[in-house]
TIMIDREN-975029 format. One record per residue (C-alpha): residue in one letter; residue number from 1; x, y, z; chain. Coordinates in pm, whole numbers, plus 50000, padded with zeros to 5 digits. Example, Ala and Ser with C-alpha at 12.3 -4.5 7.8 and 13.67 -1.06 7.14 Angstrom:
! TIMIDREN-975029
 resn resi    c1    c2    c3 chain
    A    1 51230 49550 50780     A
    S    2 51367 49894 50714     A
END
This chain:
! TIMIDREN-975029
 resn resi    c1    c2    c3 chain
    X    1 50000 50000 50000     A
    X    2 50289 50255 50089     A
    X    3 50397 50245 49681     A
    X    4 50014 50304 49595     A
    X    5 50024 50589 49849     A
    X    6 50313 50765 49764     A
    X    7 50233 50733 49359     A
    X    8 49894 50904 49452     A
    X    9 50084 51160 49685     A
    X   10 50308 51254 49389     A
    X   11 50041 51251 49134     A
    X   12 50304 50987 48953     A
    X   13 50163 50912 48573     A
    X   14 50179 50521 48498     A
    X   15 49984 50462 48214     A
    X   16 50204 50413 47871     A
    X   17 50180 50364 47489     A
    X   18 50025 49987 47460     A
    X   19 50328 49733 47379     A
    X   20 50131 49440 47522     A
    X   21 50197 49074 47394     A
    X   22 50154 49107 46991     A
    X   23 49841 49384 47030     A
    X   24 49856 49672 46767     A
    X   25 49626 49958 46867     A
    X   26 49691 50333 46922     A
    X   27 49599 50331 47319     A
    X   28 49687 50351 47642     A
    X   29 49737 50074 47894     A
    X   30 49836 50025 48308     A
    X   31 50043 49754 48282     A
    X   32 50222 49536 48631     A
    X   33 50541 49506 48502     A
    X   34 50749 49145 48606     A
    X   35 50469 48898 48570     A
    X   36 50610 48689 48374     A
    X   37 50845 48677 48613     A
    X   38 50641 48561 48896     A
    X   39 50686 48218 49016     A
    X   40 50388 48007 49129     A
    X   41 50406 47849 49475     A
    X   42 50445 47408 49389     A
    X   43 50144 47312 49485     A
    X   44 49989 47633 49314     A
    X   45 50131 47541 49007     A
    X   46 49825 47459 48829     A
    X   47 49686 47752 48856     A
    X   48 49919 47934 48657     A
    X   49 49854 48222 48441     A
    X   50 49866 48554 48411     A
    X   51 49556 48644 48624     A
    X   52 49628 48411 48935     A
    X   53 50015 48522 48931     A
    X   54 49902 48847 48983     A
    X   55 49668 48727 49238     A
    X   56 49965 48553 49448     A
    X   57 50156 48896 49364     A
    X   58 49905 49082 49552     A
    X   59 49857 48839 49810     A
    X   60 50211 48882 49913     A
    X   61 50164 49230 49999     A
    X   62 50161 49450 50348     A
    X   63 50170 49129 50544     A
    X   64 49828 49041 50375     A
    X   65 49945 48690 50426     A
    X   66 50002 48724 50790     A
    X   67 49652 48860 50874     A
    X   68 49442 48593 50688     A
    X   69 49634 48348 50848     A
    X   70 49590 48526 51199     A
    X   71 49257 48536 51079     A
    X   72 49215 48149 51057     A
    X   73 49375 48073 51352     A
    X   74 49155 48268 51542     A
    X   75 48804 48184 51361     A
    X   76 48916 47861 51198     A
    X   77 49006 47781 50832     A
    X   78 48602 47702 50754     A
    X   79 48513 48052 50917     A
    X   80 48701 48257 50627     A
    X   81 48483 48326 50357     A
    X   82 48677 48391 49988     A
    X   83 48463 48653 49756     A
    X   84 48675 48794 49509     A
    X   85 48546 48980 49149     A
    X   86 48728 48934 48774     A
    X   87 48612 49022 48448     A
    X   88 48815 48811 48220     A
    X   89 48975 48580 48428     A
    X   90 49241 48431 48298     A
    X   91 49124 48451 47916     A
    X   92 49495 48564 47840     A
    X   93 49590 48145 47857     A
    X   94 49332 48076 47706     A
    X   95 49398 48289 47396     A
    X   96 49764 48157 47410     A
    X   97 49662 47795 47407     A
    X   98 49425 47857 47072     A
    X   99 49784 48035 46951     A
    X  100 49993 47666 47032     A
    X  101 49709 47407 46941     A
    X  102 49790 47156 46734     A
    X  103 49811 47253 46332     A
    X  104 49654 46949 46222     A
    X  105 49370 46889 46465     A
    X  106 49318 47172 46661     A
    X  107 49385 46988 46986     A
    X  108 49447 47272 47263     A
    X  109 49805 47171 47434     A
    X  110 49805 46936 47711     A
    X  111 49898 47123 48002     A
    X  112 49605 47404 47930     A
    X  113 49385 47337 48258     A
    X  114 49076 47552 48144     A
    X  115 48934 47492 48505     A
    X  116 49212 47678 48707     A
    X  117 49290 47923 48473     A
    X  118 49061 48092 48256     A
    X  119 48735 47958 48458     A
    X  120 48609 48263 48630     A
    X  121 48613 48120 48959     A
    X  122 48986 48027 48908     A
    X  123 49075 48343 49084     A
    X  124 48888 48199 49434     A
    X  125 49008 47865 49428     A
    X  126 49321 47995 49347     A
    X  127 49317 48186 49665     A
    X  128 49135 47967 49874     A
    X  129 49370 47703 49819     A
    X  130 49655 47946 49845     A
    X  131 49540 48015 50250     A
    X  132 49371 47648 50290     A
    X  133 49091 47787 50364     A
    X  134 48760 47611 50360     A
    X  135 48492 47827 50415     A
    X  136 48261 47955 50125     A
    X  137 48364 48094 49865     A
    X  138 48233 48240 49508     A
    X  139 48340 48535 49182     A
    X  140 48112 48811 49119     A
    X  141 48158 48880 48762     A
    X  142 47956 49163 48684     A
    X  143 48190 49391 48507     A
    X  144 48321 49693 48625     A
    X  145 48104 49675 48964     A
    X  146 48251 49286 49019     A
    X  147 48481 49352 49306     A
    X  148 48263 49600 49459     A
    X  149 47987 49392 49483     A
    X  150 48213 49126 49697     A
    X  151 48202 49351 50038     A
    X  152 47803 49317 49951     A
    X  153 47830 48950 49980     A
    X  154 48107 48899 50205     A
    X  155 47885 49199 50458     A
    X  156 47554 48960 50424     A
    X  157 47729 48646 50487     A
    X  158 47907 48762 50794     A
    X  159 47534 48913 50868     A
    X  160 47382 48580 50866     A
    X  161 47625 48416 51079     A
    X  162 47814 48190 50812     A
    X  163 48166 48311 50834     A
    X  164 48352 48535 51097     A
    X  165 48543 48715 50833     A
    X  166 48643 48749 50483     A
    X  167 48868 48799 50244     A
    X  168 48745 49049 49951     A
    X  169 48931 49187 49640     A
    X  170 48941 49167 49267     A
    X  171 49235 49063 48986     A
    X  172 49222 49158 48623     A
    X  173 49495 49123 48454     A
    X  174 49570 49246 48032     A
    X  175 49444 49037 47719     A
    X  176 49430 49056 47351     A
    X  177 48958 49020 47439     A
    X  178 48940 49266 47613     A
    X  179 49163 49539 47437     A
    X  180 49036 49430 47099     A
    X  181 48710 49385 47232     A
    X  182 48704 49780 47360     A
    X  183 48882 49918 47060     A
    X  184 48559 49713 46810     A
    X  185 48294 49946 47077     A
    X  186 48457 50292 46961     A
    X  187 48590 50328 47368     A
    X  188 48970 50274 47378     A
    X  189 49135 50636 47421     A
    X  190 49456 50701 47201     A
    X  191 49595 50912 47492     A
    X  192 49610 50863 47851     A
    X  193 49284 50883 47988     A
    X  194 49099 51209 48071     A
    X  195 48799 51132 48289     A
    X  196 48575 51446 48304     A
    X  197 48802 51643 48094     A
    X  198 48606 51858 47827     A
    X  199 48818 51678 47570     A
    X  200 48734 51287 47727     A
    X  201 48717 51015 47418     A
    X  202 48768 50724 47591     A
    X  203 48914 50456 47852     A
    X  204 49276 50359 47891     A
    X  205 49288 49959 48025     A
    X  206 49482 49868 48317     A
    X  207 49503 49556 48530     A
    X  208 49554 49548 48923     A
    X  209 49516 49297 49182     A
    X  210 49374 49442 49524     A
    X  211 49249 49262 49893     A
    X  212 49115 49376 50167     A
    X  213 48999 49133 50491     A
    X  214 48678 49187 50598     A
    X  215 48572 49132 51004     A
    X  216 48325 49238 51221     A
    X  217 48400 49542 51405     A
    X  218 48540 49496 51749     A
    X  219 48621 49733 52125     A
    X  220 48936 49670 52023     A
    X  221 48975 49874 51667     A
    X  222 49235 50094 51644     A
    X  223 49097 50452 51540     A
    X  224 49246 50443 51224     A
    X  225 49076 50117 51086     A
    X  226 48833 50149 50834     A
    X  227 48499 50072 50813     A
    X  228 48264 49887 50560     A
    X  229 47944 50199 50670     A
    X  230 47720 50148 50384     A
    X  231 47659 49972 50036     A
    X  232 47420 50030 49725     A
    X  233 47347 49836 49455     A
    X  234 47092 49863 49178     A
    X  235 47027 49662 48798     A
    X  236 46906 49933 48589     A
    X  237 46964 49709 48255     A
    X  238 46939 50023 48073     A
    X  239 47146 49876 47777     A
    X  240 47435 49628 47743     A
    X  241 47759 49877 47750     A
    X  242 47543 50211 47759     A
    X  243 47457 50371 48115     A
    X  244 47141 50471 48132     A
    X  245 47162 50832 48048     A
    X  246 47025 51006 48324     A
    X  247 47219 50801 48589     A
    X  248 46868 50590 48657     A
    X  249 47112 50294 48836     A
    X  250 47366 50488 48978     A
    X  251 47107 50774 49153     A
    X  252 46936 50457 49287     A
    X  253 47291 50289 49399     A
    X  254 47405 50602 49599     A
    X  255 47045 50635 49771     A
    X  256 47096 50314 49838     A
    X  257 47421 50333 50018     A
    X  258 47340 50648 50194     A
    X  259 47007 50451 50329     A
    X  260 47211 50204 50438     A
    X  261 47491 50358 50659     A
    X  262 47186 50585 50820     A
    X  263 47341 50912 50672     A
    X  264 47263 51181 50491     A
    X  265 47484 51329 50115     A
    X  266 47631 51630 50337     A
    X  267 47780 51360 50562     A
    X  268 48050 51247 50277     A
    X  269 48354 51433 50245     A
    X  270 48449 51261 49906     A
    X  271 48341 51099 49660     A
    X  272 48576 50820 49402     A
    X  273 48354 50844 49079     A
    X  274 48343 50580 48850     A
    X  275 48514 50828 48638     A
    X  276 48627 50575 48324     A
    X  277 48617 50902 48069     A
    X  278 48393 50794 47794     A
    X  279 48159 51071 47706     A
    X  280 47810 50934 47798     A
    X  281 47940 50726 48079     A
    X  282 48073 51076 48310     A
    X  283 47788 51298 48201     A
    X  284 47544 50937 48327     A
    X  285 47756 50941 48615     A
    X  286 47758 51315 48716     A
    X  287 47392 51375 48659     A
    X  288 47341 51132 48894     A
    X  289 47604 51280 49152     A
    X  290 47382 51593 49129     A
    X  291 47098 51456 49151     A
    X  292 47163 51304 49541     A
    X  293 47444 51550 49596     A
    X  294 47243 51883 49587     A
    X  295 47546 52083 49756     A
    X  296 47904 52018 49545     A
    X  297 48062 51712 49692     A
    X  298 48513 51696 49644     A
    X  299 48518 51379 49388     A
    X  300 48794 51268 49155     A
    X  301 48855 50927 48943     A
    X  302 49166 50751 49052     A
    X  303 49147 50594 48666     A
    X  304 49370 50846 48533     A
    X  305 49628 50648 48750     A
    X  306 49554 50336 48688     A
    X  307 49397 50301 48401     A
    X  308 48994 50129 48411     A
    X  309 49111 49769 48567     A
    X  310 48799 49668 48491     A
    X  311 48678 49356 48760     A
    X  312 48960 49494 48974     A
    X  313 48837 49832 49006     A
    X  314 48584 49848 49257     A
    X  315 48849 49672 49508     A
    X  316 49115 49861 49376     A
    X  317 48917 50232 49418     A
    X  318 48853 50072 49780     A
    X  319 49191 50084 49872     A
    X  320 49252 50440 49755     A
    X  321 48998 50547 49920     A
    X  322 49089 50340 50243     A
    X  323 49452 50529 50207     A
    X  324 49276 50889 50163     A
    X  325 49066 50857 50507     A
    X  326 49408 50719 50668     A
    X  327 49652 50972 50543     A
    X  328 49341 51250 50519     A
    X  329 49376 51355 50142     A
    X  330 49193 51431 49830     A
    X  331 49322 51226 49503     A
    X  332 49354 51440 49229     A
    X  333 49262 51342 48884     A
    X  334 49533 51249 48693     A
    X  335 49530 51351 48323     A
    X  336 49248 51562 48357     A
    X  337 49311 51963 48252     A
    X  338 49041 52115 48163     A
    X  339 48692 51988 48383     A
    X  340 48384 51935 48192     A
    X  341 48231 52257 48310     A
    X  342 47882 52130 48171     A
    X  343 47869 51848 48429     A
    X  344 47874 52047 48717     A
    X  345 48079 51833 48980     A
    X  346 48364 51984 49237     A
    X  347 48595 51791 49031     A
    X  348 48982 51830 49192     A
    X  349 49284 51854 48978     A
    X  350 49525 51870 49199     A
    X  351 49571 51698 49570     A
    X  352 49439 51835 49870     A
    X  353 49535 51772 50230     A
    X  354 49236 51702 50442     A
    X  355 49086 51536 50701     A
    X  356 48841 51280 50571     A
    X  357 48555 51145 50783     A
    X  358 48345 50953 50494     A
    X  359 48364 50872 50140     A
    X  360 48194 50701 49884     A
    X  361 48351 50470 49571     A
    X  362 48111 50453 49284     A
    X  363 48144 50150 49099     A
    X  364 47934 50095 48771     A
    X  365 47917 49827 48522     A
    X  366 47821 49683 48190     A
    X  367 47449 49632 48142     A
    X  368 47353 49899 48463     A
    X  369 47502 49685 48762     A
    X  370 47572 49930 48962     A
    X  371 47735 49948 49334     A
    X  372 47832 50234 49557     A
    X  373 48046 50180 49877     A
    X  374 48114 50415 50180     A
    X  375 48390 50372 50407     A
    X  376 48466 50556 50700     A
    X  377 48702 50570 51024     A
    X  378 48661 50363 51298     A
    X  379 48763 50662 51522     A
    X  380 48442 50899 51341     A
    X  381 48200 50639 51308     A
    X  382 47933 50812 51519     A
    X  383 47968 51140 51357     A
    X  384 47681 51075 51158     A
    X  385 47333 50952 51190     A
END
């Protein structure tokens, strides 16, 4: 986390002209450099591929190892749930292995395991094996909302009394689908993203691995922990990769959230907008801001920095935001120069020192699923309602 804090403190531009595998288009791209690199544990070394080696990558981080573990040992291995969100998986083996099959009868090599690779739920059995963990566990694949939408389930099931804790996140990692796939719907940017700018054409792809552990809240919290307050989610099914123009979803998503955690829109101090810089999808998105936020609410998109990691991003914006109540700043918007004046949002360029109480992560997806989060500070959490 302290390299993804101190790239947002100093604004630090990673996005760069696409030179992924043998892809030829004029875009941008957030690529994790070394993952080819990145050797699989033994007995995890079915699972490789691009997607679950950035998994185990992430996994490795901040002692994230040492706290699940902690975490078992204190619950037990069948009390840790496993909800993690992807969008393509591992597709990038899969695309490989159609590259080496067999000239004369198509036959897909042998050591292509389409179950622990490109299967969506790779990514969780990858990472419940990883921790021998035996609780439930499942992949929210829901595009761009995917691994927002996991502290949604991971929150109910602790609520019912099924697990004790939980470990959240989201890994998307590059492929030849999903870049072509973007560039044939008119979306891909030819520049480093712009989200809100007055000059936004489009999305620049990224891919990211981020976890967070979910538990319920103890005596014992140190001020500084953060908080799962409230979550939203709506299906406005609008159109298949079209918000629905007025914000329909993400109005009702935001309600939602704010219903949830008992507060009201002048009790959040910032807002992480969905922000992926396609034309209609930030003027959806803002209308909707305004629409619940009657007085200007401080909001950026962290997407100029990383690029749109697609399954990733809802876990991903999570932890930036988690970092901005902790270290009490405003992201700036990367990229952006020149806000969309038309839209009408307190959009900051720049960083800004400041205590932060609450804040909300917008998280919307293909075909209107839509999820907002808000997270707040153990040490403020009756401040409001």
């Amino acid at each position: 986390m302290q390299q993804t804090l101190d790239a947002l403190l100093q604004a630090r531009q990673a996005l760069k002209p696409c030179d992924f595998e043998t892809v030829d288009l004029p875009t941008f791209i957030g690529e994790v450099e070394g993952l080819n690199d990145v050797n699989m544990r033994d007995d995890m070394a079915d699972y490789d591929c691009r997607n679950n080696r950035l998994a185990q990558l992430g996994l490795e981080q901040d002692g994230f190892n040492d706290a699940v573990n902690a975490a078992a040992a204190k619950y037990g291995q069948d009390r840790i749930g496993v909800f993690l969100g992807t969008s393509t998986a591992g597709i990038l083996e899969t695309e490989l292995a159609f590259r080496n099959r067999d000239k004369l009868t198509g036959t897909l090599p042998e050591d292509f395991i389409y179950s622990k690779t490109q299967n969506t739920y790779s990514v969780a059995d990858f990472t419940r094996h990883y921790f021998k963990l035996a609780g439930p566990a499942a992949v929210v694949s829901s595009a761009c909302s995917s691994s927002a939408k996991v502290f949604s389930v991971a929150r109910r099931m602790i609520e019912a009394g099924l697990i004790d804790a939980a470990v959240v996140g989201g890994v998307d990692t590059l492929c030849l689908t999903t870049l072509y796939g973007f560039n044939s719907l008119g979306l891909l940017s030819t520049q480093a993203c712009r989200p809100y700018d007055i000059a936004r054409d489009g999305i620049s792809i990224g891919e990211a691995a981020a976890f967070a552990l979910l538990e319920r809240p103890s005596h014992a919290m140190d001020d500084s922990a953060v908080l799962l307050l409230g979550i939203g989610e709506s299906s406005d099914a609008y159109h298949m990769s079209s918000p629905h123009p007025d914000g329909l979803g993400a109005k009702m998503a935001m309600q939602q959230a704010l219903q949830s955690a008992s507060m009201t829109p002048t009790d959040i101090d910032y807002i992480n907008l969905h922000g992926t810089a396609t034309p209609s999808n930030d003027a959806a998105e803002a209308k909707a801001v305004t629409a619940v936020f009657t007085q200007a609410v401080p909001c950026s998109s962290s997407k100029g920095a990383t690029g749109h990691t697609l399954g990733a991003a809802g876990a991903v914006e999570a932890v930036i935001c988690a970092l901005a109540l902790q270290h009490g700043f405003i992201p700036s918007g990367l990229n952006t120069t020149e806000v969309d004046a038309e839209l009408k949002l307190d959009y900051r360029l720049e960083n800004q020192l400041q205590p932060l109480k609450r804040v909300m992560s917008n998280s919307f997806g293909f075909g209107g699923t839509n999820c907002s989060l808000i997270f707040g500070l153990a040490g403020t959490k009756g401040d409001a309602g």
